[in-house]
Structures are given as C-alpha cells and as structure tokens.
C-alpha positions as CSV (number, residue, x, y, z in Angstrom):
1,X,-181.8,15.4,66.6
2,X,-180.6,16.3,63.4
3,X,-180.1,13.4,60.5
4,X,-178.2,13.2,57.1
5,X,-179.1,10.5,54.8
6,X,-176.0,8.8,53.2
7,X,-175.7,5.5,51.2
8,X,-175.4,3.0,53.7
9,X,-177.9,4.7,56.3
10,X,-177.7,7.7,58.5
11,X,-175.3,10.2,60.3
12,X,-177.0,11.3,63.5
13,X,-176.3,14.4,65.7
14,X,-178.2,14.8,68.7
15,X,-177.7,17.9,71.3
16,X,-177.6,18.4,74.6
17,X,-180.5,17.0,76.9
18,X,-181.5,14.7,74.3
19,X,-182.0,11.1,75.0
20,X,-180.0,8.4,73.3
21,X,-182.5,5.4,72.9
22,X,-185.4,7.7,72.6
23,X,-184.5,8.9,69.6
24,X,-183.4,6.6,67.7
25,X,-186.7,4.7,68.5
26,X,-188.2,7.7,66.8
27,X,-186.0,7.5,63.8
28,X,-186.1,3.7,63.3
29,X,-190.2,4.2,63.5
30,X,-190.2,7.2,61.6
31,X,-187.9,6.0,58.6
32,X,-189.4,1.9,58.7
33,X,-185.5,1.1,59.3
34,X,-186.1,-2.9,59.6
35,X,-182.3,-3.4,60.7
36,X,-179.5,-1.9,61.2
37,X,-175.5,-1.4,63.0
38,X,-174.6,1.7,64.8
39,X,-171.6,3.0,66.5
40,X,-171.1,6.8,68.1
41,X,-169.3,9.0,70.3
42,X,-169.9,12.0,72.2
43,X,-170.9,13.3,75.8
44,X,-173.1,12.6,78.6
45,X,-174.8,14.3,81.3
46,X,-176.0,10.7,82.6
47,X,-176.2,7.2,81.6
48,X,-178.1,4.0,82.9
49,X,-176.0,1.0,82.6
50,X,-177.1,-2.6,82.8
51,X,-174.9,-5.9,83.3
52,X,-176.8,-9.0,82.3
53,X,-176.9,-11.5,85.1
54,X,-176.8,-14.7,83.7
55,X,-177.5,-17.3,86.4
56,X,-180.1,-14.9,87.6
57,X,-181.5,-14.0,84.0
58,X,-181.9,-10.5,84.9
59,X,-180.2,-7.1,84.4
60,X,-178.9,-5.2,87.1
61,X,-178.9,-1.3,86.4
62,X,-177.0,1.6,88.0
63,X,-177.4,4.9,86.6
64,X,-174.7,7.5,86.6
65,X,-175.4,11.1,87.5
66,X,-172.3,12.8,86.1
67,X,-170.5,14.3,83.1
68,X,-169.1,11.7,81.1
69,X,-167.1,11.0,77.5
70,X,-169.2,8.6,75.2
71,X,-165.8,6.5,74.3
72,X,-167.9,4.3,72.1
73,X,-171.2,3.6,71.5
74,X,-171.7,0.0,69.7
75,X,-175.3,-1.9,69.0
76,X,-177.9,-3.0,66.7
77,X,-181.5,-2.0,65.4
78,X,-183.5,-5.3,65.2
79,X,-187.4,-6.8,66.0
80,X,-189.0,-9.2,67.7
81,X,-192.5,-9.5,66.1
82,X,-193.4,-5.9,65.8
83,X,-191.1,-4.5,69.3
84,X,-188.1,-2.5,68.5
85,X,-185.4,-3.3,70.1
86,X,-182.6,-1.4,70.3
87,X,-179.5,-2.9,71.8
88,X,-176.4,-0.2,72.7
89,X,-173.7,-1.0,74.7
90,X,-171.2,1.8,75.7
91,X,-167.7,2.7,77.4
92,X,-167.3,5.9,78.8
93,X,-165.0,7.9,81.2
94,X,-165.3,10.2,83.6
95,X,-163.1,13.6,84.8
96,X,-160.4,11.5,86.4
97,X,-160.7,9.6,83.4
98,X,-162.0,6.3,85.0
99,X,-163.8,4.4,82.5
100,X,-166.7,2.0,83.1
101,X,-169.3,0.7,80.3
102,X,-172.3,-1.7,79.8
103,X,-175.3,-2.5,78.4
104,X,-176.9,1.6,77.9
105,X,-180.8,1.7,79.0
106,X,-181.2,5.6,78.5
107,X,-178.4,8.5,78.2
108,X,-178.8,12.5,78.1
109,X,-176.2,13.5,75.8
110,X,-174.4,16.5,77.8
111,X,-172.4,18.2,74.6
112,X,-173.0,15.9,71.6
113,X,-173.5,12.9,70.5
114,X,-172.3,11.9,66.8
115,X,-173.8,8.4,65.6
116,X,-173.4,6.4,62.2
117,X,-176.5,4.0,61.7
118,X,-175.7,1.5,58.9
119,X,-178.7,-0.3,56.9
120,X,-178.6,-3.9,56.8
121,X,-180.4,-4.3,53.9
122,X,-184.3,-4.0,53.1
123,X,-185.5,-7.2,55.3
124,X,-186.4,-7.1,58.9
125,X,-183.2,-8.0,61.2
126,X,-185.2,-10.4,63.9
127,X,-184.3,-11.4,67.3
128,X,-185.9,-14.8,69.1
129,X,-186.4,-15.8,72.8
130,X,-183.8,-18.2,74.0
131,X,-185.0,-20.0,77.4
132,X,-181.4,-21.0,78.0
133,X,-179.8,-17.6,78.7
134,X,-183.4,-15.2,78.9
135,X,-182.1,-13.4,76.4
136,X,-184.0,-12.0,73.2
137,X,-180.8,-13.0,70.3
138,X,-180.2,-12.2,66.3
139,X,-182.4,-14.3,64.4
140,X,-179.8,-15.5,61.7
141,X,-181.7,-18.1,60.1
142,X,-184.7,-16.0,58.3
C-alpha cells in the first residue's frame, strides 16, 4: 500500500494481491482517522460480495474467483464504540463485461486499486444498532 497525504485526506494505491478492507483497517488504525468517505477503482483477482437480507436480518455472501474491473468502489470509515467499521460497496465487471456488485467483505486487488479517502472532520463518525432492520447505521445526532 502506498499513501499520499492531501488536504482533505488520502490517495491510496494498493498492488496486486493486496487486500481491500485489510488495509484500510490498517491505515484508519494507523493514522487515528475517526471518519471518513472513500470512493476507488481498479482490478480484482477476487471479491466477496454480500446482499443484506432484510426480513432475515442477515447477509448472504458469494465470493467470486475471477478477474474482474473495480467499476466503483463507494463506502464510509466510521465506529461503533471502539470497532472499525468499514462499509464498501462495489460494482464490477467481468471479461464479457457482465457486471454484478454488492456489499464488498474482502477483495485481492489483481492490477491496482486507486482509492481517495476523504476526512470528515476531527470527530469520530459513529454508527448505532437499529433492532428494526439489524443493521449497525450513521449516528447523525452526536
């Protein structure tokens, strides 16, 4: 992983066989980044995809074992009491330039991957248990 610091945050390169989420756990941790935005693009040599099953309150997860385009990479840096929580939801498409996307558990990057992480500001973005959907959500009112 290789980082630049610019005014509003970072611009993040990671190289092949590094993992997405991994990483930027370890740069959050590493840099006390209490909040942030990201968005990316790049390659893949895998991806494991989740799609939230509401009525169930459970993710289902499929992971893909195959070169793939990182079309967009969109989520948010944020914490509920002191777990990280890194929430990345991707599109991405394939040889025959199929796309499918979701909710990203973990990725290898196969080429590159090319990030922008935008700081929110200096206090902690928060997320909160909600029973009615199971989901952990953006804590807007601290």
């Amino acid at each position: 992983m290789t980082i630049k610091q610019i005014n509003s945050g970072y611009i993040v390169r990671l190289d092949k066989g590094e993992l997405l989420v991994e990483n930027l756990e370890k740069l959050v941790r590493q840099n006390e980044i209490n909040g942030a935005w990201l968005n990316g693009l790049g390659a893949a040599k895998w991806v494991e995809l989740g799609f939230y099953d509401l009525p169930n309150k459970k993710y289902k997860w499929s992971k893909i074992v195959k070169p793939l385009e990182i079309l967009n990479l969109q989520g948010n840096i944020a914490w509920v009491n002191n777990q990280l929580i890194v929430h990345l939801h991707g599109s991405f498409s394939d040889i025959k330039m199929q796309v499918i996307g979701g909710h990203i558990k973990e990725l290898e990057v196969g080429g590159t991957c090319e990030i922008t992480l935008n700081i929110l500001g200096e206090s902690k973005l928060a997320r909160f248990y909600d029973k009615g959907t199971g989901l952990k959500l953006l804590n807007l009112e601290i």
